[in-house]
DRENVEXFI-912812 format. One record per residue (C-alpha): residue in three letters; x, y, z. Coordinates in pm, whole numbers, plus 32768, in hexadecimal, padded with zeros to 4 digits. Layout:
! DRENVEXFI-912812
{atom "Ala"; {X; Y; Z}},
...
This chain:
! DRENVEXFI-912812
{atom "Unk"; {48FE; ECF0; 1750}},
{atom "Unk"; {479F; ECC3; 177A}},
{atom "Unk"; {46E5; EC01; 185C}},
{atom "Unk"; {4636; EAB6; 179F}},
{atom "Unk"; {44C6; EA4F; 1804}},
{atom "Unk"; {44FC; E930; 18AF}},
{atom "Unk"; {45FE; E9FB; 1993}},
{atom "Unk"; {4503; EAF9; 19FA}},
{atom "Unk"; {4423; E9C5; 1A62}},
{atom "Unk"; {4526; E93B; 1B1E}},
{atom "Unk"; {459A; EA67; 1BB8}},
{atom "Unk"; {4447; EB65; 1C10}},
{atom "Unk"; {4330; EA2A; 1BED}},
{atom "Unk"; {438A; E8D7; 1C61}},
{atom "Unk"; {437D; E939; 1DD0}},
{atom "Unk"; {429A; EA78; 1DE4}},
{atom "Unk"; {418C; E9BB; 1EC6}},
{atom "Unk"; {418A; E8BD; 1FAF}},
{atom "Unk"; {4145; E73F; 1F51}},
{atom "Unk"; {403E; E670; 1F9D}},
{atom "Unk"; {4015; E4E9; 1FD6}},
{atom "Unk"; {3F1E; E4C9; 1ECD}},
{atom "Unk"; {3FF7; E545; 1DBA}},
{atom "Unk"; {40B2; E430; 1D38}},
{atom "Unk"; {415A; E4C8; 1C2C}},
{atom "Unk"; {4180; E641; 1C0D}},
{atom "Unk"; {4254; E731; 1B20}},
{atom "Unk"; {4377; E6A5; 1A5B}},
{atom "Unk"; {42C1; E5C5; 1976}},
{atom "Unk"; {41C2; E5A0; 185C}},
{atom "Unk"; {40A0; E5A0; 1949}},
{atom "Unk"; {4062; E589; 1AE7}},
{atom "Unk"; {3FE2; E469; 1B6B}},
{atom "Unk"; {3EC8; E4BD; 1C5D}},
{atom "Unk"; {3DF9; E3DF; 1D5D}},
{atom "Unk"; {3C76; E45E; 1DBB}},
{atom "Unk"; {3BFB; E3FB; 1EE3}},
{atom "Unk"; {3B17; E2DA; 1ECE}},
{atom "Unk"; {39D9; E35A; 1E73}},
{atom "Unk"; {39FB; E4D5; 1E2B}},
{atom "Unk"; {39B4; E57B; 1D14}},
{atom "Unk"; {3AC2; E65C; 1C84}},
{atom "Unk"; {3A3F; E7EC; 1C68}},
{atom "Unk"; {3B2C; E883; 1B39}},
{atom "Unk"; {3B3E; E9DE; 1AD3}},
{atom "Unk"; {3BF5; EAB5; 19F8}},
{atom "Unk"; {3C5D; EC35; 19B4}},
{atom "Unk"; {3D5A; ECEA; 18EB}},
{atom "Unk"; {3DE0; EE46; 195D}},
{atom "Unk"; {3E5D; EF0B; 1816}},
{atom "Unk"; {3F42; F05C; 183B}},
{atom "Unk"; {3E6B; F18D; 17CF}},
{atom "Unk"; {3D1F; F0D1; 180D}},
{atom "Unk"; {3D24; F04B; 1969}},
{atom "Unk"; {3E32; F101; 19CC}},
{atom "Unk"; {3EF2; F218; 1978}},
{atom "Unk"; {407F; F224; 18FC}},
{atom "Unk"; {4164; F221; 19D1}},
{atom "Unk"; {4097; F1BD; 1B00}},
{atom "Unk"; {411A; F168; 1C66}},
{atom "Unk"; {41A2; EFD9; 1C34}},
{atom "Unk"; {415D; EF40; 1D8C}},
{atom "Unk"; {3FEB; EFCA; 1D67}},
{atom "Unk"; {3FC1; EF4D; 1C24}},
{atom "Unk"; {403D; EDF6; 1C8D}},
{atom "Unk"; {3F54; EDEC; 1DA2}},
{atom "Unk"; {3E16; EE7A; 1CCF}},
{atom "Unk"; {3E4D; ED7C; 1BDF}},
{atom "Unk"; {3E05; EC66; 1CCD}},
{atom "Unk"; {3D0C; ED22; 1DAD}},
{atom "Unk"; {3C15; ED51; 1C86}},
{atom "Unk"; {3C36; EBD8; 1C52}},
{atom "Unk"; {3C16; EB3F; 1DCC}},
{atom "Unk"; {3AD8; EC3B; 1DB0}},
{atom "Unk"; {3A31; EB6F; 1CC5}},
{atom "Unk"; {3A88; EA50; 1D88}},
{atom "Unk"; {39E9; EB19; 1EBD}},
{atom "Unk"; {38B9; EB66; 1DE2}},
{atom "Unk"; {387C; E9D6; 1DB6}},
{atom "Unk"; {38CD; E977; 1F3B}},
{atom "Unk"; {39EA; E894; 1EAE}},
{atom "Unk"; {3B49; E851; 1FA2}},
{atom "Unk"; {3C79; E8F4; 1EB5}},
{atom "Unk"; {3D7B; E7DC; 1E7A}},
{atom "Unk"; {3E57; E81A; 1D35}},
{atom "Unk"; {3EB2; E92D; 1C4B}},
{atom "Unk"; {3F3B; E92C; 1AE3}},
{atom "Unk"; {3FF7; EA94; 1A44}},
{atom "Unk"; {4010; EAD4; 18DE}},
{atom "Unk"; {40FD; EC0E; 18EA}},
{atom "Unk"; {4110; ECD8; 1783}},
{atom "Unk"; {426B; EDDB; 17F1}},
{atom "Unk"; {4307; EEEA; 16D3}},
{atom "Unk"; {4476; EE93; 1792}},
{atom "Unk"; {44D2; EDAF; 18C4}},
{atom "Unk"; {44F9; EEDB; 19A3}},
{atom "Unk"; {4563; EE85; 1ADC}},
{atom "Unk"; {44F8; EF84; 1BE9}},
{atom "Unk"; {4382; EF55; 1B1E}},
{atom "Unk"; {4393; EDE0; 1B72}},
{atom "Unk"; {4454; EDE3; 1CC3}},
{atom "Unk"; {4306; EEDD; 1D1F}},
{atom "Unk"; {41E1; EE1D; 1C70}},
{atom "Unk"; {4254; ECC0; 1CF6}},
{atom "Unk"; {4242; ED6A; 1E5E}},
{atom "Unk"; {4126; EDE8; 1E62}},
{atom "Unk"; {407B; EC83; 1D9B}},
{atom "Unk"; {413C; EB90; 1E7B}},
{atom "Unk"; {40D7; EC91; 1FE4}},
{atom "Unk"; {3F61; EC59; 1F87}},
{atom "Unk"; {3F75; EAFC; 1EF3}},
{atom "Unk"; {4015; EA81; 2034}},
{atom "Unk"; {3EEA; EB37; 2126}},
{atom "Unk"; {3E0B; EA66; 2056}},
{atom "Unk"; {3ED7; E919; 2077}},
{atom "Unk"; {3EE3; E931; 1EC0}},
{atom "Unk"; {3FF2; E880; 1E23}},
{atom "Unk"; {405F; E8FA; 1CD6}},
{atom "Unk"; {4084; E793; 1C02}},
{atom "Unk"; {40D9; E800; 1AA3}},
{atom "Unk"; {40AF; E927; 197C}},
{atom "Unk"; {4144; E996; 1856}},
{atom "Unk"; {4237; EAEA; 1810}},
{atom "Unk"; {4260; EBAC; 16BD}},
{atom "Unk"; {42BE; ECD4; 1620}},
{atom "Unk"; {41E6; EDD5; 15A9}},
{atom "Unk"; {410D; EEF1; 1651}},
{atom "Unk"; {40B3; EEE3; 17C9}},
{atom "Unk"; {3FA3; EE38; 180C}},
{atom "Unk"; {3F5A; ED07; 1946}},
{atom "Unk"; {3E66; EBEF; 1922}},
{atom "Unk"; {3E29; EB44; 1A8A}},
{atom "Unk"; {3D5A; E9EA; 1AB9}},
{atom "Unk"; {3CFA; E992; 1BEA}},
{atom "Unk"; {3C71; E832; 1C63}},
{atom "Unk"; {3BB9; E7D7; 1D74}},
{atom "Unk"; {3ACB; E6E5; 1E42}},
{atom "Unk"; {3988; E6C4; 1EB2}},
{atom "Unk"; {3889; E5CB; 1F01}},
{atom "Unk"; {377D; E545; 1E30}},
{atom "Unk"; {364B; E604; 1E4F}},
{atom "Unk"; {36F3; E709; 1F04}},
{atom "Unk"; {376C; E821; 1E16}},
{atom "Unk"; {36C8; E933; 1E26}},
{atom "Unk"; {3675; E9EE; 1CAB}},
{atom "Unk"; {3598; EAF7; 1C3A}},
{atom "Unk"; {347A; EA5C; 1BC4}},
{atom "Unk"; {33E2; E9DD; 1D26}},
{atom "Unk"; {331A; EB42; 1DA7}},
{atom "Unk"; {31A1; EB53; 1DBA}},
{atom "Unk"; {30E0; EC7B; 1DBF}},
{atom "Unk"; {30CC; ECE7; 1F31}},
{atom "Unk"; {322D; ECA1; 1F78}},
{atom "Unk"; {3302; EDB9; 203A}},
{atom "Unk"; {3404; EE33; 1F99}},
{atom "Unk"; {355A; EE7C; 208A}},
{atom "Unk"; {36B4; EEC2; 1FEB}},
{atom "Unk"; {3817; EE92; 20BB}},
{atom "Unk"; {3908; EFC1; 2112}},
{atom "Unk"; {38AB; F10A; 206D}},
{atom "Unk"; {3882; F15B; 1EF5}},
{atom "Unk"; {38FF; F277; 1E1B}},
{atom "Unk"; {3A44; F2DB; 1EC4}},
{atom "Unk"; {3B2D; F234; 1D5F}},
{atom "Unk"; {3A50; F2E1; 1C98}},
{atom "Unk"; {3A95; F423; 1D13}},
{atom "Unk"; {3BF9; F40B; 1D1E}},
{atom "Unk"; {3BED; F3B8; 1BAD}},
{atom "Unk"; {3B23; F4E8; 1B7C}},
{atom "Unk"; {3C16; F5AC; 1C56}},
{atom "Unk"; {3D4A; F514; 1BC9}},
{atom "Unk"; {3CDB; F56B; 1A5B}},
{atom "Unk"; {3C5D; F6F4; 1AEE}},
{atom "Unk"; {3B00; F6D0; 1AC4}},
{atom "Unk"; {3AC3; F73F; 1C13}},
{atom "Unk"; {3B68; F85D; 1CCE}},
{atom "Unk"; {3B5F; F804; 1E1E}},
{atom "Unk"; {3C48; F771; 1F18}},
{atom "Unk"; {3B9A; F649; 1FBF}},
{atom "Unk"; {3C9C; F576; 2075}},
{atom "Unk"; {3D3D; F51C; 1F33}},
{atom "Unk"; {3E3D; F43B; 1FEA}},
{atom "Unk"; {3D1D; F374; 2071}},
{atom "Unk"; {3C39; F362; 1F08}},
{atom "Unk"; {3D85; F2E8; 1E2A}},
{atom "Unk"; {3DB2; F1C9; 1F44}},
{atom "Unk"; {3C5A; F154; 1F26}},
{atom "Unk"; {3CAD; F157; 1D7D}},
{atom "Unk"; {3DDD; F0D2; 1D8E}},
{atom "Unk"; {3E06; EFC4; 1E81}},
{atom "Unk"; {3C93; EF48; 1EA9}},
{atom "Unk"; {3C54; EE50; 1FE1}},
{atom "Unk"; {3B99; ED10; 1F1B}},
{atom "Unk"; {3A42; EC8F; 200F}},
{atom "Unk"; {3AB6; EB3B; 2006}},
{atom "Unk"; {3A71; EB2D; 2199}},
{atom "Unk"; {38FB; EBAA; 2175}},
{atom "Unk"; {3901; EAEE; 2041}},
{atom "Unk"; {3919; E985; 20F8}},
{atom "Unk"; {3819; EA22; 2214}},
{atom "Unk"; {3716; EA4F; 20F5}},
{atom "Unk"; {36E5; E8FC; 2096}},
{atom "Unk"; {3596; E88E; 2124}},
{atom "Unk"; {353F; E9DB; 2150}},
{atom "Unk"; {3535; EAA3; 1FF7}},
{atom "Unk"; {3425; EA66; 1F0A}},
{atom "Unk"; {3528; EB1B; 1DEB}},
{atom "Unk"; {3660; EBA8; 1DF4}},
{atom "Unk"; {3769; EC85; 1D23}},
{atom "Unk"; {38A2; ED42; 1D53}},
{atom "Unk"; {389D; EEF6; 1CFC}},
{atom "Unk"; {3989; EED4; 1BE5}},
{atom "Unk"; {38C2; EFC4; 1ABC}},
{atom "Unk"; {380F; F090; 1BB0}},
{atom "Unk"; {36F5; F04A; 1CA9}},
{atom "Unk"; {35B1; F077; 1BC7}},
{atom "Unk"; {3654; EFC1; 1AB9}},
{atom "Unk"; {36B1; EEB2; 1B8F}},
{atom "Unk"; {356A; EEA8; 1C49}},
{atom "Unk"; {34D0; EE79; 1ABB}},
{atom "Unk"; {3573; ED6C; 1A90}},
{atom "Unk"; {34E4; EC8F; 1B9B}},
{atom "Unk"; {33A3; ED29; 1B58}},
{atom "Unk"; {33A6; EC9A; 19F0}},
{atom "Unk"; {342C; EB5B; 1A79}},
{atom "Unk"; {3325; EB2B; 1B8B}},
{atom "Unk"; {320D; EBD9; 1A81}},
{atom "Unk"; {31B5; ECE5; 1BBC}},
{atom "Unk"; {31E2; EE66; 1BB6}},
{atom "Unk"; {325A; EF25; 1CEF}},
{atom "Unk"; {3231; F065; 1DCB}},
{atom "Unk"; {334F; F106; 1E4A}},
{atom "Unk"; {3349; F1D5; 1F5E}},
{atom "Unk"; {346D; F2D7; 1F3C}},
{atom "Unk"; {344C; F39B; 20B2}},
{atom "Unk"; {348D; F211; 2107}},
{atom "Unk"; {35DA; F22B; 2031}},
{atom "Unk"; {370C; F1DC; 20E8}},
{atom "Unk"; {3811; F2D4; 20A0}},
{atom "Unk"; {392D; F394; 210C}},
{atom "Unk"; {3934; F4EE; 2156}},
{atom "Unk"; {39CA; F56F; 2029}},
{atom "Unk"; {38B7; F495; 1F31}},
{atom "Unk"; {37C8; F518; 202A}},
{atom "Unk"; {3839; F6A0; 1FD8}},
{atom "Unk"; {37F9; F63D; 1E6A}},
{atom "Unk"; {36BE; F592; 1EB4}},
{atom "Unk"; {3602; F6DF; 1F4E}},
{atom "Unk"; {36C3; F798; 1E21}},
{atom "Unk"; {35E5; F6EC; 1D3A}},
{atom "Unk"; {3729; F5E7; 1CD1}},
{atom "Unk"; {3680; F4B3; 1D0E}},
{atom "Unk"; {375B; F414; 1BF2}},
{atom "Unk"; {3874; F3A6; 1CCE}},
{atom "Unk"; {3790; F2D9; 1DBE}},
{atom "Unk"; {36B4; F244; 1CA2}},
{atom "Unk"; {378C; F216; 1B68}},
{atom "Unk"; {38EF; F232; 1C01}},
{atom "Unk"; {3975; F0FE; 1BD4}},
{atom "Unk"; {3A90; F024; 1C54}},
{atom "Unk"; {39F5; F02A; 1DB6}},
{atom "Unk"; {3A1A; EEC6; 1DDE}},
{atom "Unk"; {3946; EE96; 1EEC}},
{atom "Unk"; {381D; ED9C; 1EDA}},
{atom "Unk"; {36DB; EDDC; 1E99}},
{atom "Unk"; {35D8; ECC7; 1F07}},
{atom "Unk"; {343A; EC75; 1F54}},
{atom "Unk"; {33EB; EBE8; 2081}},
{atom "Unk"; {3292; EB2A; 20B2}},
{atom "Unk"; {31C1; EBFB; 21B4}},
{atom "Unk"; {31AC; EAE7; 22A4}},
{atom "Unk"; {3340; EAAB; 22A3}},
{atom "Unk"; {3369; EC1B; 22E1}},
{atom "Unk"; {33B0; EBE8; 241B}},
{atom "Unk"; {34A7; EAC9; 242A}},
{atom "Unk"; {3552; EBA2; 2345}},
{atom "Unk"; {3583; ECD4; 2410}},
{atom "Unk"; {35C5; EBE0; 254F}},
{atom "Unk"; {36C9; EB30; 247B}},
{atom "Unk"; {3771; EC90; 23F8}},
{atom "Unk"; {3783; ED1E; 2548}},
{atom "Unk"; {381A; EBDF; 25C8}},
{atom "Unk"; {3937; EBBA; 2473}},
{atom "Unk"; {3942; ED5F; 24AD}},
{atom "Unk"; {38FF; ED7C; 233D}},
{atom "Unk"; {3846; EEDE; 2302}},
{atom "Unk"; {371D; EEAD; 220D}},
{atom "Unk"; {361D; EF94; 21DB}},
{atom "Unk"; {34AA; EF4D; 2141}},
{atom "Unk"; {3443; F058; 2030}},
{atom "Unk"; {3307; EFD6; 1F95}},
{atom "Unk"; {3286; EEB8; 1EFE}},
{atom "Unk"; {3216; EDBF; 1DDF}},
{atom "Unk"; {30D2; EE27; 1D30}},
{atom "Unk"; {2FDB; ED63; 1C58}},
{atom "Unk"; {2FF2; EE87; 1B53}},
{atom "Unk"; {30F9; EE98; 1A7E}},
{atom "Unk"; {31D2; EFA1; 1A65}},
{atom "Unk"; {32B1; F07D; 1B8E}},
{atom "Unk"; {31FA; F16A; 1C61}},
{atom "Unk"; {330E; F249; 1CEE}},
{atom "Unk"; {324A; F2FE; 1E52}},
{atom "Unk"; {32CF; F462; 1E89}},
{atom "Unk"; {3305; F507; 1FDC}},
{atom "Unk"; {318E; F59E; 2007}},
{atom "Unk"; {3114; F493; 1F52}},
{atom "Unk"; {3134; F518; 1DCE}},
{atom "Unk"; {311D; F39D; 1CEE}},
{atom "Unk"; {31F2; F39D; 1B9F}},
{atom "Unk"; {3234; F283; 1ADA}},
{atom "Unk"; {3329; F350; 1A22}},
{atom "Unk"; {3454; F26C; 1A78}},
{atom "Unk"; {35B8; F2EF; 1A1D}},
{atom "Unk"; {36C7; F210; 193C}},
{atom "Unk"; {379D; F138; 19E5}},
{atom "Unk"; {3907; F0E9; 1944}},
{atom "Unk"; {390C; F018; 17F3}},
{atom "Unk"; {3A41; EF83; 1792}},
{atom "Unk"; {39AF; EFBE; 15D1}},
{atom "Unk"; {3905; F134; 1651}},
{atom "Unk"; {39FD; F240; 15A3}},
């Protein structure tokens, strides 16, 4: 016999994170009943995973669990909000139990290092696919978003970019080169969300965004929302060494247009520079400036011996075929 809905919540859901005192009601009814602090605003977000789109069949379960709520709390990161409650709408061909017993691991490991309490969802039947909301809070006045960067502003992004998209490009055998692969499919597949640097950024960035379609892509979109352009300075890139190999192959696709990075990219007023490093060093978050905001429109990318190109490569579109 088959298990029924409402016994896969009870068994694989109703317990998968920890609880928190400002949930009043949580799973097992027609809605939760949630208490904001006093005065917060609530930061919401929302992103569905589908099999053979964001992920391919038959991929690793505890990954995917954790993925689905890392690309979430980035977005939270991205806006310098606190991560508080998560809702799962899980679409599932069968109730399989090893998938489940997997994917609630790895959701519940990183909900509970983010102190994210899972307060409700919905289940069905039909082809894979994972749609994760995320709530959070943040003061008034204090989110950050993309549309705050002025020409001038330096440009710094967290971590190091390119290192997913090159294990995609590996993984499909694009590429025939072995890079650390172990290393590359970790940085895909169980991204680490900014939500530390995140808070740290408030007061500090002008605009911010997380790497989710690729860095130039991303980088347009607070350009169009803060009406600037930008130069990018790619010696000043931060990579690893096996994006760097690419890099001096010509390859500069992976660092630029890679995607699912999830590390944030942010502007930085000139004179907060400084408070900004000081306050980095002292968090030990690793950011690295690569450019800046420019009153023309448009993205200058700067070669290594100084070549300019605004030839700017595609990052991922969900409609592109």
């Amino acid at each position: 016999m088959g298990i029924s809905e409402f016994e896969l919540i009870r068994e694989y859901f109703a317990d998968v994170t920890g609880s928190r005192t400002d949930v009043s009601l949580g799973i097992g009814d027609d809605c939760a009943l949630l208490q904001p602090p006093a005065g917060s605003l609530l930061a919401v977000s929302v992103d569905t995973l589908v099999e053979g789109r964001h992920f391919s069949a038959g991929a690793e379960p505890v990954s995917l669990g954790h993925k689905a709520l890392a690309v979430n709390l980035s977005d939270l990161a991205a806006m310098g909000a606190e991560p508080a409650w998560v809702m799962l709408a899980l679409t599932l061909p069968a109730p399989d139990a090893a998938w489940l017993q997997g994917f609630v691991r790895g959701f519940g490991a990183l909900a509970a290092g983010y102190g994210v309490q899972l307060v409700g969802g919905d289940t069905t039947r039909g082809p894979l696919s994972i749609t994760v909301q995320v709530t959070g809070f943040i003061e008034p006045g204090g989110a950050l978003t993309r549309g705050g960067g002025k020409a001038g502003d330096r440009l710094f992004v967290s971590g190091c970019v390119g290192d997913a998209g090159l294990a995609l490009a590996q993984g499909g055998g694009s590429i025939h080169s072995d890079h650390g692969m172990a290393r590359l499919r970790e940085r895909l597949d169980r991204p680490q969300p900014r939500v530390a640097l995140g808070r740290l950024l408030r007061g500090l960035a002008s605009a911010a965004i997380d790497i989710s379609d690729g860095l130039t892509a991303d980088l347009g979109h607070i350009c169009s929302a803060s009406g600037t352009g930008a130069r990018v300075d790619l010696e000043s890139l931060p990579v690893s060494a096996p994006v760097r190999a690419e890099c001096a192959r010509g390859h500069w696709q992976y660092a630029l247009a890679g995607g699912d990075d999830y590390e944030l990219l942010f502007s930085v007023p000139p004179g907060r520079v400084g408070d900004l490093l000081l306050a980095c060093r002292d968090a030990g978050e690793r950011v690295q400036e690569i450019g800046c905001l420019a009153e023309d429109s448009g993205i200058v990318l700067v070669y290594p011996g100084g070549r300019e190109s605004e030839e700017i490569p595609d990052g991922f579109d969900h409609f592109r075929p």
